[in-house]
C-alpha positions as CSV (number, residue, x, y, z in Angstrom):
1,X,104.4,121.3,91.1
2,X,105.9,121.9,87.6
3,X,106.7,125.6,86.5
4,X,104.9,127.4,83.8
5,X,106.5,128.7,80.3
6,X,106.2,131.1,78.2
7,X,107.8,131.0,74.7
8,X,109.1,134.5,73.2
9,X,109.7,135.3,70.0
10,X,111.8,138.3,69.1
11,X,110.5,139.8,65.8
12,X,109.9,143.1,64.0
13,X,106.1,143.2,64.2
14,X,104.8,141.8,67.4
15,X,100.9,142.6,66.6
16,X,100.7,140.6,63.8
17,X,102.8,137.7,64.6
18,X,100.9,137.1,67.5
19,X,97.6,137.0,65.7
20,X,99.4,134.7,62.8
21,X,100.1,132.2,66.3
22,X,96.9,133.0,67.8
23,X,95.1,131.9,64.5
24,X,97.8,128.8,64.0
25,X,97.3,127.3,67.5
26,X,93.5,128.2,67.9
27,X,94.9,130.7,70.9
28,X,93.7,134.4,70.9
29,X,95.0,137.6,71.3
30,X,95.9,138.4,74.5
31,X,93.1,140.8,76.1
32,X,93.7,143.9,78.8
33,X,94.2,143.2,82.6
34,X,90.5,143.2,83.5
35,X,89.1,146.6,84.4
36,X,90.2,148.1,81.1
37,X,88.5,148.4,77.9
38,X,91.7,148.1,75.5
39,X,95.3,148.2,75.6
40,X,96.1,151.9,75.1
41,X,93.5,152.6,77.6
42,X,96.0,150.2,80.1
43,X,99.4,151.6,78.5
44,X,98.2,155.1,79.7
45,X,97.4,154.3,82.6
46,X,100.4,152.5,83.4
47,X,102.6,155.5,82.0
48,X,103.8,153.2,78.7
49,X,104.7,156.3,76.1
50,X,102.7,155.9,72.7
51,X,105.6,155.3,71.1
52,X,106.4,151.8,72.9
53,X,102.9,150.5,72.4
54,X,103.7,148.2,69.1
55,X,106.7,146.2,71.1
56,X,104.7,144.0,72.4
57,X,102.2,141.5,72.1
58,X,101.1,137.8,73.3
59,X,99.1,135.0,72.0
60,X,97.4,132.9,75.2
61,X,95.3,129.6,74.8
62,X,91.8,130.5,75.9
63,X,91.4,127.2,78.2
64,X,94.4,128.1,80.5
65,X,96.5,125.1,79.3
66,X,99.0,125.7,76.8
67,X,102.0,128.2,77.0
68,X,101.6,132.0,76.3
69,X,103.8,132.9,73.5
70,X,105.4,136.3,73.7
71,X,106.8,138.3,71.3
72,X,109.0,141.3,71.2
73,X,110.1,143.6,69.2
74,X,114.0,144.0,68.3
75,X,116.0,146.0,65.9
76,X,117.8,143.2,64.1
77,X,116.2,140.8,61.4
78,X,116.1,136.9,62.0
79,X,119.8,136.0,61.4
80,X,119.8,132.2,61.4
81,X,117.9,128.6,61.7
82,X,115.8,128.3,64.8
83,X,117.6,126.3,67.8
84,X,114.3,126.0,69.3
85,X,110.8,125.6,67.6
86,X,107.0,124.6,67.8
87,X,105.9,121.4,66.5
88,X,101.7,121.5,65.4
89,X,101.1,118.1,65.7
90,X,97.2,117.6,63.4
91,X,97.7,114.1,62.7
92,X,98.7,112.6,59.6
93,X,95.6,112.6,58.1
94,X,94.7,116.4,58.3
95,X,98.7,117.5,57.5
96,X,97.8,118.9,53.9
97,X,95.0,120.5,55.3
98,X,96.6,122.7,58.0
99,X,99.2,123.5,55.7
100,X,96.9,124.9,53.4
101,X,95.1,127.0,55.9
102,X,98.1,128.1,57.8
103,X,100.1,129.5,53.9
104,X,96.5,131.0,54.1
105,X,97.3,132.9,57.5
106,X,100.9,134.0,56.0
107,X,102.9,131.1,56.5
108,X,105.4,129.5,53.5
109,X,106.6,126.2,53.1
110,X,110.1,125.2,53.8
111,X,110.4,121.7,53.2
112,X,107.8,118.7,53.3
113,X,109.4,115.6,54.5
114,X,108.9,111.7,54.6
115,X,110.8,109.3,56.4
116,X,108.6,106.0,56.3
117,X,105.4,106.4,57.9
118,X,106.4,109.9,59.5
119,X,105.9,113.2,57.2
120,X,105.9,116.4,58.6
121,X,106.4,120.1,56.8
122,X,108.9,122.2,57.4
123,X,107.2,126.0,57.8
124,X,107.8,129.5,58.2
125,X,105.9,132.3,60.1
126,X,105.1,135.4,58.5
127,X,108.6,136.4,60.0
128,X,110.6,133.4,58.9
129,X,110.6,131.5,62.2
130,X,110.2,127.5,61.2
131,X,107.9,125.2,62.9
132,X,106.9,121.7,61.5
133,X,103.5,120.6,60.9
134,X,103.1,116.6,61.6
């Protein structure tokens, strides 16, 4: 049996980089634990203090299949090039396309890059975190 993952980002705002993901990847905002209406209404319950409800948040794939992506708030900025990243693989033939719509969604381009028959784009989240698009 192989062993689930979760991806975490650390970041300054974990509300909206997990809706920029969720709206990337086609995943949605993570909801509650059943039985409760909305996440204060959990935190409180739980004994979370108001002041700790922004550090988290999490982007899950509505079908069950792909990886939830976590993301946590820290004091320090991004410092450096990702050792790890996310490749959105579209095909070549809707690349431009996805680009477009994800700069839409707060994304930038970094780099766009062809090697023979194999391009891909070089992107940042709204946080500076690069991923490619291929």
């Amino acid at each position: 049996m192989a062993t689930r993952v979760q991806v975490t980002f650390d970041c300054a705002d974990p509300a909206r980089l997990s809706a920029f993901w969720a709206a990337a990847l086609g995943y949605v905002v993570q909801p509650p634990p059943e039985g409760f209406g909305s996440w204060p209404e959990f935190l409180t319950r739980i004994g979370v203090p108001e002041s700790e409800w922004d550090t988290r948040s999490a982007a899950v794939d509505p079908d069950g299949t792909g990886p939830r992506l976590f993301f946590q708030k820290v004091p320090e900025p991004k410092a450096a090039k990702n050792r790890v990243h996310l490749d959105v693989n579209v095909g070549h033939d809707r690349v431009d396309a996805e680009v477009a719509r994800l700069v839409a969604e707060g994304a930038s381009v970094v780099e766009d890059t062809q090697v023979g028959p194999e391009r891909w784009v070089v992107m940042a989240d709204p946080e500076g975190n690069e991923f490619c698009v291929q």
